[in-house]
N, CA and C of each residue as an Amber inpcrd file, in Angstrom:
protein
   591
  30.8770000 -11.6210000 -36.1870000  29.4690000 -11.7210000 -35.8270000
  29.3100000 -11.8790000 -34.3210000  30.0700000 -12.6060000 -33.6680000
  29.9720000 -13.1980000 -32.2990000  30.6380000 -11.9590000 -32.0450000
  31.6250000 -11.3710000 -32.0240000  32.6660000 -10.0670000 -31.3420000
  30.7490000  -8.7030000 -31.3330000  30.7000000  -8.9640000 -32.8090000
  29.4490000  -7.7330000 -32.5550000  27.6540000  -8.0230000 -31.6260000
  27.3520000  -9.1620000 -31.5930000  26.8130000  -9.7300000 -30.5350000
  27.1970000  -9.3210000 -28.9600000  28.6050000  -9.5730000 -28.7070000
  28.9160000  -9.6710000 -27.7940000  28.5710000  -8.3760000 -27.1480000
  29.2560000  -7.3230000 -27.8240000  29.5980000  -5.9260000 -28.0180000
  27.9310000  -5.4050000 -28.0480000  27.0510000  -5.2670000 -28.1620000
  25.5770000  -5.2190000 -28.4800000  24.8700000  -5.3820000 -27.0580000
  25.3050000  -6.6900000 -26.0340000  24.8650000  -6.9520000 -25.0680000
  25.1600000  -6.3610000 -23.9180000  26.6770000  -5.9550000 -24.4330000
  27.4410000  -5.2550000 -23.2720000  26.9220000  -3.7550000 -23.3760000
  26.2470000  -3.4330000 -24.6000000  25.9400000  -2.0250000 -24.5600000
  24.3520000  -1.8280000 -24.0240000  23.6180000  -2.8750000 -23.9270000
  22.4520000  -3.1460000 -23.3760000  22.4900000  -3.1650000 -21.9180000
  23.5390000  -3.9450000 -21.2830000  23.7430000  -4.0870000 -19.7370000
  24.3530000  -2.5820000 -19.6390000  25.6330000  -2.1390000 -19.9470000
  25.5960000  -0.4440000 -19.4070000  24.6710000   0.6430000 -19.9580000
  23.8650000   0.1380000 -20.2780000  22.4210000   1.3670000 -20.2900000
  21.9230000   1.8420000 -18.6530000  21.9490000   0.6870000 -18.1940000
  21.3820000   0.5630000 -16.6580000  22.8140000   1.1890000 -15.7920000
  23.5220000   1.3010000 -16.3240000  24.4850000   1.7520000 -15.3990000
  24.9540000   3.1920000 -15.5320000  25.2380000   3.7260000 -13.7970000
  25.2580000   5.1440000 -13.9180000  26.3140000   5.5930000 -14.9220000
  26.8760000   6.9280000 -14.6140000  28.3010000   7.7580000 -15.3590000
  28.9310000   6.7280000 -14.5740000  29.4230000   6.9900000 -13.2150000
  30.7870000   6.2010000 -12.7430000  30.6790000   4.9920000 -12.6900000
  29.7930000   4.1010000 -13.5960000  30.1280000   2.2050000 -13.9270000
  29.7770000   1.6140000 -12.6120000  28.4680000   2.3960000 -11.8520000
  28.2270000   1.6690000 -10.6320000  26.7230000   0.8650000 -11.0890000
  26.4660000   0.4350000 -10.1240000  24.8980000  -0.1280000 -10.4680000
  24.2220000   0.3400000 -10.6050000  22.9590000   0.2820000 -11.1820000
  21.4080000   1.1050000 -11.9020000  20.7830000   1.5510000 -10.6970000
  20.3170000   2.7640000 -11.0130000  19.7890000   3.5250000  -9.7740000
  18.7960000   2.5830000  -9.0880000  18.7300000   2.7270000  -7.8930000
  17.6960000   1.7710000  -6.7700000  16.7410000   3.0900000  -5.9370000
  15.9460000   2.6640000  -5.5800000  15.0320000   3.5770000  -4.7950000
  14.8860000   2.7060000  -3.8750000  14.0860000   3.4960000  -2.3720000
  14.3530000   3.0300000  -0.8850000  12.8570000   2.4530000  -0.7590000
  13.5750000   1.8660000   0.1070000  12.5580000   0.6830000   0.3150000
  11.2310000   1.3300000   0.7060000  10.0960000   0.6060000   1.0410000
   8.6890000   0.7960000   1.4300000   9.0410000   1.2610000   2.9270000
   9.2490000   0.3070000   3.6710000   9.4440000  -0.0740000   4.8430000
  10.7810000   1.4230000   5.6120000  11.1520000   1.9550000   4.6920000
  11.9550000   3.4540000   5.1100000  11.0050000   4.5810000   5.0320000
  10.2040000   4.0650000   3.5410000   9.2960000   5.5990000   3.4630000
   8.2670000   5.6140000   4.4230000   7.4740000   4.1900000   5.2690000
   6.5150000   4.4790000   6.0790000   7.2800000   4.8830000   7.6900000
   7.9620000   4.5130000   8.0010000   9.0060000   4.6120000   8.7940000
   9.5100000   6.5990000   9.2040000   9.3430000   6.8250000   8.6040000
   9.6910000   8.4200000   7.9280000   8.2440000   9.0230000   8.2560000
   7.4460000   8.5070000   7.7000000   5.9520000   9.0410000   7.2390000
   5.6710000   9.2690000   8.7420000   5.6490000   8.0820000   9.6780000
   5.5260000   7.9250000  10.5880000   6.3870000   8.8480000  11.6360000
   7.4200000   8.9960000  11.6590000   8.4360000   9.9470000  12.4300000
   7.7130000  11.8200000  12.0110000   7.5890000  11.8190000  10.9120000
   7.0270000  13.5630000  10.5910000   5.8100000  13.3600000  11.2400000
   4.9370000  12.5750000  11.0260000   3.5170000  12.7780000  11.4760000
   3.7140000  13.1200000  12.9410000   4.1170000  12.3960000  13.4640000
   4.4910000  11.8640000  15.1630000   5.1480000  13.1140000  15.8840000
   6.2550000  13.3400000  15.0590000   6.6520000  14.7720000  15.9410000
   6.1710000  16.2350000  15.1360000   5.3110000  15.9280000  14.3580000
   4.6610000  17.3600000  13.8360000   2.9620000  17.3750000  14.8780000
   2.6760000  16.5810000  15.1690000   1.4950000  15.9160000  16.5440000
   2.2680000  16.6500000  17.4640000   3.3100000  16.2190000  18.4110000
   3.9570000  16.0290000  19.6760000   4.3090000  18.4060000  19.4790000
   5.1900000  18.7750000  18.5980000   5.0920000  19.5990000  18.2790000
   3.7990000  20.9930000  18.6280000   2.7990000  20.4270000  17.4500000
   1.7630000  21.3440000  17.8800000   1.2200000  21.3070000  19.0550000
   0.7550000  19.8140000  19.4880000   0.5360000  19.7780000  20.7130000
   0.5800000  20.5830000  22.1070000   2.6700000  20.7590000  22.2140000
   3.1900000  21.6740000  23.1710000   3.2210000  22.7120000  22.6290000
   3.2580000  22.7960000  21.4490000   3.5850000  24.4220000  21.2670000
   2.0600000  25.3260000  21.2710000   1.1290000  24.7700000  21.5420000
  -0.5520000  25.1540000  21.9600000  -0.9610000  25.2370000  23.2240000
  -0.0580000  24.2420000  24.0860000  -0.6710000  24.1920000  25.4850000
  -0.5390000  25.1230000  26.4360000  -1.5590000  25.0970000  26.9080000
  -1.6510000  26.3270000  28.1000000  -2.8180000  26.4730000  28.8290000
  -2.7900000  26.8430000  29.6830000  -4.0310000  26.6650000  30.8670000
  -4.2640000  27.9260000  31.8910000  -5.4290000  28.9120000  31.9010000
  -5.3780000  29.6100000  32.6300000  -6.2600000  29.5240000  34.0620000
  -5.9480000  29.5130000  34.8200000  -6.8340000  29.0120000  36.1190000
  -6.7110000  30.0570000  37.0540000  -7.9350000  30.2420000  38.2920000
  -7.6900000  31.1820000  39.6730000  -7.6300000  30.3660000  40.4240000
  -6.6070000  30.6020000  41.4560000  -6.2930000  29.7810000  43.0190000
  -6.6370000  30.8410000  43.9950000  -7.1940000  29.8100000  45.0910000
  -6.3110000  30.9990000  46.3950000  -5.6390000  30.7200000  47.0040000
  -4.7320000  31.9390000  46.9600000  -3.5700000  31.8580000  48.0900000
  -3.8220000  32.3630000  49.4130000  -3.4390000  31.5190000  50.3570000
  -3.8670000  32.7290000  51.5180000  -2.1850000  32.9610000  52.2320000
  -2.3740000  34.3540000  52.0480000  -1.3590000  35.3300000  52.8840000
  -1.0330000  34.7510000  53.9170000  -1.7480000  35.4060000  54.8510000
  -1.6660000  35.0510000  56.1580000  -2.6430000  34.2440000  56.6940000
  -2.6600000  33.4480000  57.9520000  -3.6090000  32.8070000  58.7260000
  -4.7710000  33.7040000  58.8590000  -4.7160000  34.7810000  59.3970000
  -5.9570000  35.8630000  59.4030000  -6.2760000  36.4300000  58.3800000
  -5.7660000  37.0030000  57.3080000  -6.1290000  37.1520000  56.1590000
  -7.7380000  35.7570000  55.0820000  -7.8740000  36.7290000  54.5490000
  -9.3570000  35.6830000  53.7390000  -8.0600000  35.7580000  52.2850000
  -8.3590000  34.2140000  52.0400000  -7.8850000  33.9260000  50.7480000
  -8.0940000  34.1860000  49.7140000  -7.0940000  34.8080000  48.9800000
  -6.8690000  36.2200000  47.7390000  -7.0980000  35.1120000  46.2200000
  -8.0370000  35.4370000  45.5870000  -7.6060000  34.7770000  44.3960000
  -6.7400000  35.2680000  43.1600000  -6.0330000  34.0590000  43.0560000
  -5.2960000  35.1640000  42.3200000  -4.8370000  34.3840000  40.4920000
  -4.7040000  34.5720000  39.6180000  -5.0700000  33.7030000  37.7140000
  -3.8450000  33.4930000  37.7040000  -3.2180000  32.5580000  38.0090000
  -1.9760000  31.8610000  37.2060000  -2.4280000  31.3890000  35.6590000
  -0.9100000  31.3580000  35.0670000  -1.0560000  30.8190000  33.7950000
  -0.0350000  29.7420000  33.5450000  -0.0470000  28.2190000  33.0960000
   0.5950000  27.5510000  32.9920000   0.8440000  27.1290000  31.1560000
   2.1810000  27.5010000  30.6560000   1.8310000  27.1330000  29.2450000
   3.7050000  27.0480000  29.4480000   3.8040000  26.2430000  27.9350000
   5.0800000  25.7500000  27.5670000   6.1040000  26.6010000  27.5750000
   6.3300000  28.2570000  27.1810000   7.0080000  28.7190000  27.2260000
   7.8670000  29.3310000  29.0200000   7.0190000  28.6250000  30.2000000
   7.4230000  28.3980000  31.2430000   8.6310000  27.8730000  31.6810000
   8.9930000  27.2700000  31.5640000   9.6310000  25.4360000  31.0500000
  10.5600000  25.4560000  30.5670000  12.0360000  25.3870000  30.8410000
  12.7280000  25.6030000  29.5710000  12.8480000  24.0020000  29.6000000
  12.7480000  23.5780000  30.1750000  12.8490000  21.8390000  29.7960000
  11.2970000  21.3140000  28.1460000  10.4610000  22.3610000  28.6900000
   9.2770000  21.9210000  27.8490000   9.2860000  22.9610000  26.4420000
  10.7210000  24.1100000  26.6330000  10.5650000  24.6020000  25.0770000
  11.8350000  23.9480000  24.4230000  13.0000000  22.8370000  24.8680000
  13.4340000  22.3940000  24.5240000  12.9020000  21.2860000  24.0190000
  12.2710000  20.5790000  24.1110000  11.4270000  19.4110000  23.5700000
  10.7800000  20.1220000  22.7330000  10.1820000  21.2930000  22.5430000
   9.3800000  21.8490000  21.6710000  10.3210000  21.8860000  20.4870000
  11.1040000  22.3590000  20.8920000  12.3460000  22.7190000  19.4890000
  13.0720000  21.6430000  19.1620000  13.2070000  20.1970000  19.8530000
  13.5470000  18.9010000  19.6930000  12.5130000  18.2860000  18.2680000
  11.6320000  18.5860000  18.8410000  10.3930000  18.2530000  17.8400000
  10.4450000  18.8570000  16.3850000  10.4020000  19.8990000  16.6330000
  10.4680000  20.7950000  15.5030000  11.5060000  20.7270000  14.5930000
  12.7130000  20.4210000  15.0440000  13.8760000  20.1470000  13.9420000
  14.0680000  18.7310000  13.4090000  13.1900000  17.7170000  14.5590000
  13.0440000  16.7870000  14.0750000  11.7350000  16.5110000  12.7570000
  10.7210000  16.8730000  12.8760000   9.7150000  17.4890000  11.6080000
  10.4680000  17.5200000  10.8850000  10.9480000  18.6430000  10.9140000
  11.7820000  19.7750000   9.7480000  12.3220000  18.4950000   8.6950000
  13.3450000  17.7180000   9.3430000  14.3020000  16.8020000   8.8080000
  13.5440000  15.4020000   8.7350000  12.2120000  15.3310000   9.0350000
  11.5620000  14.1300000   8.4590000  11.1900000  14.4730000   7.0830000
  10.7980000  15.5170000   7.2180000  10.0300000  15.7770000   5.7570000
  11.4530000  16.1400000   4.6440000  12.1180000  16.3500000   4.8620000
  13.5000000  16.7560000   4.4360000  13.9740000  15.1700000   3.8320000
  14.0900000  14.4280000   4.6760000  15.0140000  12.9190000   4.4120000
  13.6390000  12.0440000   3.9130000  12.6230000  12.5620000   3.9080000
  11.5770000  11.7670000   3.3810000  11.7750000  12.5010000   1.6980000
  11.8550000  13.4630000   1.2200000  11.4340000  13.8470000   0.2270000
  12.6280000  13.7860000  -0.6350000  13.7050000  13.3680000  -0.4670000
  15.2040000  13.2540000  -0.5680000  15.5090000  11.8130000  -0.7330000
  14.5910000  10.8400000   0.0380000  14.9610000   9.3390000   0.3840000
  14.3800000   8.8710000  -0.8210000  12.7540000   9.6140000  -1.4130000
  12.0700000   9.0210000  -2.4090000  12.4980000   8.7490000  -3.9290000
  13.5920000   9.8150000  -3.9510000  14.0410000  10.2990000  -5.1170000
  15.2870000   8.6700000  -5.3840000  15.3990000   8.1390000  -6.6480000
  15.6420000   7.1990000  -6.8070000  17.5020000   7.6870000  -7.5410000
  17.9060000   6.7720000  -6.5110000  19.7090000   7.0960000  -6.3270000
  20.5110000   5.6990000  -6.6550000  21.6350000   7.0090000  -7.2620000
  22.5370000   5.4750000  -7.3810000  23.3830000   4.9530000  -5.9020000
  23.6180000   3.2120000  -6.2940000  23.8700000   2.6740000  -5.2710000
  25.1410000   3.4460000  -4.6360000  25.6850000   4.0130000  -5.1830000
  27.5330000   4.6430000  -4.9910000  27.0830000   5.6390000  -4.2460000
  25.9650000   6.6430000  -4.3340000  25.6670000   7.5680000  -3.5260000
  25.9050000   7.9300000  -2.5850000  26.3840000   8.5240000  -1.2590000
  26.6800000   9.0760000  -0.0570000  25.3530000   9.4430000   0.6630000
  24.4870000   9.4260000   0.2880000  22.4980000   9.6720000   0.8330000
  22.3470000   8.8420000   1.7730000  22.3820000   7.7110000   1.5150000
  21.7740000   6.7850000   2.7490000  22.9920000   6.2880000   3.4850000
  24.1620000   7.0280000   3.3830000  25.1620000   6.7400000   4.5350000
  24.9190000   8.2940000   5.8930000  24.4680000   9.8430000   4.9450000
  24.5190000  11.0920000   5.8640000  23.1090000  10.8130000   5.9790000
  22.1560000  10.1900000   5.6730000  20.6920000  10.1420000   5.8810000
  20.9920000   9.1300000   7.5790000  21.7390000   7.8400000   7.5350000
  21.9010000   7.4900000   8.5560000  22.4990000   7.8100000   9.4540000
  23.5230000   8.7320000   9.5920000  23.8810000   9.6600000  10.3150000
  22.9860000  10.4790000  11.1560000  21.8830000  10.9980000  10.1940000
  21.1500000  12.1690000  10.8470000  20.3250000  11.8080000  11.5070000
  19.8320000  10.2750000  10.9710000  18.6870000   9.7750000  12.4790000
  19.4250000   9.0430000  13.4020000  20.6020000   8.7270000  13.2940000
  20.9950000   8.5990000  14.9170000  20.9760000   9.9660000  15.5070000
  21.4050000  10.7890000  15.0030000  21.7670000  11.9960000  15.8310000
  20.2720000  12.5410000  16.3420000  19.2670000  12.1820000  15.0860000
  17.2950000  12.3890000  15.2790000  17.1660000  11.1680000  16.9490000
  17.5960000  10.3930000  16.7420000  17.3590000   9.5660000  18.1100000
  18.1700000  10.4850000  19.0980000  19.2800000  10.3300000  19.0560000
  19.8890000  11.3890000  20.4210000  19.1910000  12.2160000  21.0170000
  18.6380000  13.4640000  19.7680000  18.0580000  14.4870000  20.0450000
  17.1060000  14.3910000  20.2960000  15.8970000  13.4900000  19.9490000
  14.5190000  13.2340000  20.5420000  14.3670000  12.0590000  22.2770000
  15.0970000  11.0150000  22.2260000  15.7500000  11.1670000  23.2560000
  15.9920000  12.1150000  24.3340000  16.6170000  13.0820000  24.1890000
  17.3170000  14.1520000  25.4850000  16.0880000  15.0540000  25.5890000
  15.2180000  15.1580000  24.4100000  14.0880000  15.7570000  24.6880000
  12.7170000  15.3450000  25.5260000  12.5820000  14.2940000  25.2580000
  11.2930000  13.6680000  25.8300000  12.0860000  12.9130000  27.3200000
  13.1520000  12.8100000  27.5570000  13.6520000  12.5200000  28.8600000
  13.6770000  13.9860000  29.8250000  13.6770000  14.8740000  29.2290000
  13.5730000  16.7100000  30.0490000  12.6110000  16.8900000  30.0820000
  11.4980000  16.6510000  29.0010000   9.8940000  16.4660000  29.5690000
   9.3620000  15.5950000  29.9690000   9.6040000  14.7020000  30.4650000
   8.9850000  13.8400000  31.2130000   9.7080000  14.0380000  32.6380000
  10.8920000  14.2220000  32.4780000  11.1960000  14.5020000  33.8880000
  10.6060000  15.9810000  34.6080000  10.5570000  17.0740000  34.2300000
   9.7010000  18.3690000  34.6440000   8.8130000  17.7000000  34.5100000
   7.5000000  17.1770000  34.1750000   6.3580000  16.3390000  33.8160000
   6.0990000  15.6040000  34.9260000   6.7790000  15.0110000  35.6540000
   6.3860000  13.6830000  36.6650000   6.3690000  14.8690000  37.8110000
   7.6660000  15.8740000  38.0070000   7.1200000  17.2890000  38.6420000
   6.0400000  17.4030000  38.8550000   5.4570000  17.9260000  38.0780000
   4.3530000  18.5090000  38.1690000   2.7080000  17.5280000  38.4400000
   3.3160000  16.5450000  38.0370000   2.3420000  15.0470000  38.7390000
   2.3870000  14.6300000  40.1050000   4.0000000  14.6890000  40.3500000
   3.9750000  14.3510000  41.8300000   4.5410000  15.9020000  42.9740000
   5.4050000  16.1960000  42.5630000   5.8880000  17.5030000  43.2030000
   7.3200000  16.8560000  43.8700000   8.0570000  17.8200000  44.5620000
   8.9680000  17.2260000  45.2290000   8.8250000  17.6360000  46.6470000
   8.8520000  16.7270000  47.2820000   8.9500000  17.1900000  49.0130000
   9.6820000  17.5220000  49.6520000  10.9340000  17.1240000  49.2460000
  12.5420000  17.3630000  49.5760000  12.5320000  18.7360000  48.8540000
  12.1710000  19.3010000  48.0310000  12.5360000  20.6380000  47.6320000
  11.0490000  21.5930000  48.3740000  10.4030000  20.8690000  48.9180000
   9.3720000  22.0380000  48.5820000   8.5690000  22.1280000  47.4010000
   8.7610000  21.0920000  46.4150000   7.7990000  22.0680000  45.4620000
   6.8230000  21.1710000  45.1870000   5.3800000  21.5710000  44.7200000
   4.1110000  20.9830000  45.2840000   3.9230000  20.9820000  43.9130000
   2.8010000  19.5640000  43.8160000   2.2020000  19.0450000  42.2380000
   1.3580000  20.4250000  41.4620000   1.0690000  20.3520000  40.8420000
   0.4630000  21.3410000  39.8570000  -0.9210000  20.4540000  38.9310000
  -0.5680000  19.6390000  38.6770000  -1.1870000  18.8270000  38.0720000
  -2.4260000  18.3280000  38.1550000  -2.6760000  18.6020000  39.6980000
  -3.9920000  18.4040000  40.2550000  -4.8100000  20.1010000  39.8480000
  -3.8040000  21.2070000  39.8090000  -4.7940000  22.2330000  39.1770000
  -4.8790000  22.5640000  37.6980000  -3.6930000  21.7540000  36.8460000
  -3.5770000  22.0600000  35.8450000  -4.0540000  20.6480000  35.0830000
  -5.2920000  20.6730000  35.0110000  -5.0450000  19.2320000  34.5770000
  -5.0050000  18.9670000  33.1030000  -5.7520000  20.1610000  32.4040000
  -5.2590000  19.6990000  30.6530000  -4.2310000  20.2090000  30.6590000
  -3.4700000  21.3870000  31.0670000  -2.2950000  21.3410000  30.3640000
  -0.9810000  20.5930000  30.3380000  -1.6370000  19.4990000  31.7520000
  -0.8130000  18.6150000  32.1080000  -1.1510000  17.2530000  31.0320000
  -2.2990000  17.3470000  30.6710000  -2.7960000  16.3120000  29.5720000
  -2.4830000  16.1450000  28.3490000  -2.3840000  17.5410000  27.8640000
  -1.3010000  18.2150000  26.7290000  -0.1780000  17.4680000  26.5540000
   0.9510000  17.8200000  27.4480000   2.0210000  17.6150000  27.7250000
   2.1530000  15.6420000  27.6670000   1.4670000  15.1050000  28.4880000
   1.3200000  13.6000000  28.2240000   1.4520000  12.9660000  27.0150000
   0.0320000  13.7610000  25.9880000   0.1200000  13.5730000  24.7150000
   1.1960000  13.9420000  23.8600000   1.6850000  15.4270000  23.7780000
   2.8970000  15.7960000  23.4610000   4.2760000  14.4910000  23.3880000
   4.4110000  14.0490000  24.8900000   5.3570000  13.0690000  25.0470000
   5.4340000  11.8290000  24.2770000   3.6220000  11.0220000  24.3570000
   3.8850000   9.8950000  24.2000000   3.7840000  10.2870000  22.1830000
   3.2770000  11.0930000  21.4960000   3.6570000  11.2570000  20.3110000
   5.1180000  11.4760000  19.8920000   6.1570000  12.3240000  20.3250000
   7.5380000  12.2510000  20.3090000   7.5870000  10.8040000  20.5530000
   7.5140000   9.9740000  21.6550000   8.1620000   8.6920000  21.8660000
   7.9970000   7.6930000  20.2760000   6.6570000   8.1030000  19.7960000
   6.5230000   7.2490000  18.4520000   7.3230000   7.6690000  17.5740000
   8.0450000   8.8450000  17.7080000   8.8510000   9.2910000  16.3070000
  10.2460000   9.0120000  16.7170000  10.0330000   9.3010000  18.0220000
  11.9160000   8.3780000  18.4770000  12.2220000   6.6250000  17.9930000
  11.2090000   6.1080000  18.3050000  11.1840000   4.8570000  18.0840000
  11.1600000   4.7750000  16.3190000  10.1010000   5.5470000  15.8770000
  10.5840000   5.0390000  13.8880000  11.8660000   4.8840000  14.0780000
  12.7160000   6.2770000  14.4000000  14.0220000   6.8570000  14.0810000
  15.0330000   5.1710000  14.8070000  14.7470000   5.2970000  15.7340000
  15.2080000   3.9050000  16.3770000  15.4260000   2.5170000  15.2740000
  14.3080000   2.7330000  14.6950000  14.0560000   0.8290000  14.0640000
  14.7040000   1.3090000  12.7160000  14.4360000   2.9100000  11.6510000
  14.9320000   3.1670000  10.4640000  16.5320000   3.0030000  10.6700000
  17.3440000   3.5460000  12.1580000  18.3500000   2.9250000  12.3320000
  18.8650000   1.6270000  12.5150000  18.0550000   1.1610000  12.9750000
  18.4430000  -0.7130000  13.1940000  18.3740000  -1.5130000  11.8360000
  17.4230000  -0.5500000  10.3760000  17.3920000  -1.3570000   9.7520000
  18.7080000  -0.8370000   8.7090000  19.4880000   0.1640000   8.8330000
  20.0950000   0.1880000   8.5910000  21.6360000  -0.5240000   8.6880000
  21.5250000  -0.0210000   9.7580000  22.5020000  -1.6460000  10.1560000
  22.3210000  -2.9100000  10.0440000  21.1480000  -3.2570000  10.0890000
  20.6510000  -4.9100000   9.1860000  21.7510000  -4.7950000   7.7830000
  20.6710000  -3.8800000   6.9510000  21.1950000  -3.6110000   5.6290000
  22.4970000  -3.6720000   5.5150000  22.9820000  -2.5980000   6.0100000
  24.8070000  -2.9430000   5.8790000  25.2960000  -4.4760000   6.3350000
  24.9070000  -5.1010000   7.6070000  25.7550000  -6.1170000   7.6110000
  25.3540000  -7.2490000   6.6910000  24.1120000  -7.5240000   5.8330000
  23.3750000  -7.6150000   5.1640000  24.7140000  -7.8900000   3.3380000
  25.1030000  -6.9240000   3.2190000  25.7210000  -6.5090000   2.2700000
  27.5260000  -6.5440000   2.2660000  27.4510000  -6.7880000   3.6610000
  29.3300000  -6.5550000   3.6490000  29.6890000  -8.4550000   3.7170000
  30.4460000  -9.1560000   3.0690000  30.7510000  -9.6380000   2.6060000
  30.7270000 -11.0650000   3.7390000
């Protein structure tokens, strides 16, 4: 009676347990999925943003001292830039892989899984890469705010001023999706040391 009791309970507790005798599937926390939510929104913003901006304006140049000043339509837009279509495409693969590790993270896994060890992988590497991006646009960016004198090359910013406004916004939206990626990593490492013995 007691042997089939026993035997009864033990078949009740491995119900909850996967094929390989690990623990009952868990799903990710709140605090990952807004985290995420937050990183796609942020660089799918920063994204359209640059990948829209552009500004067409007339200057004059004048030729010569005796010459009357020629006007002439510059166009200032992102595909200028290779510093500003690299951030564009920083953005974009970062999107890509929010909505990717968001729709992947929701799905409820066992603890033995390999997911939230290559999921943490990919947002450090999401920090690296958003990182090296918004540091190449902001640096061409302050360019075009201040100019350089030592090179010769003169602000823009004073004629371009939304598409320089663009670009601002562009930045400081990436910076919010670097930073999720930042803290979804830190809490990962909480978690692990959290758990190791």
């Amino acid at each position: 009676m007691e042997s089939r009791a026993k035997h009864s309970s033990n078949g009740i507790m491995n119900q909850g347990k996967d094929d390989f005798g690990g623990s009952p599937p868990r799903s990710v926390s709140v605090y990952d999925i807004v985290l995420r939510l937050i990183a796609l929104a942020t660089t799918l913003v920063a994204a359209v943003v640059i990948g829209v901006a552009k500004q067409t304006k007339t200057v004059s140049i004048q030729v010569s001292p005796t010459d009357p000043p020629v006007p002439v339509t510059v166009v200032a837009k992102t595909a200028y830039a290779s510093a500003f279509v690299y951030f564009l495409i920083a953005n974009v693969i970062a999107c890509v892989y929010s909505a990717i590790s968001l729709a992947t993270s929701t799905v409820k896994r066992a603890s033995k899984s390999n997911l939230p060890l290559l999921l943490s992988i990919i947002d450090i590497a999401m920090v690296a890469f958003l990182f090296s991006g918004n540091g190449a646009a902001t640096t061409f960016g302050l360019l075009g705010v201040r100019g350089n004198s030592h090179l010769q090359w003169k602000k823009v910013c004073n004629v371009f001023g939304k598409f320089c406004l663009d670009v601002t916004v562009s930045i400081m939206m990436s910076m919010l999706g670097f930073l999720a990626y930042v803290l979804l990593v830190l809490h990962a490492i909480i978690s692990l040391h959290k758990r190791s013995p």
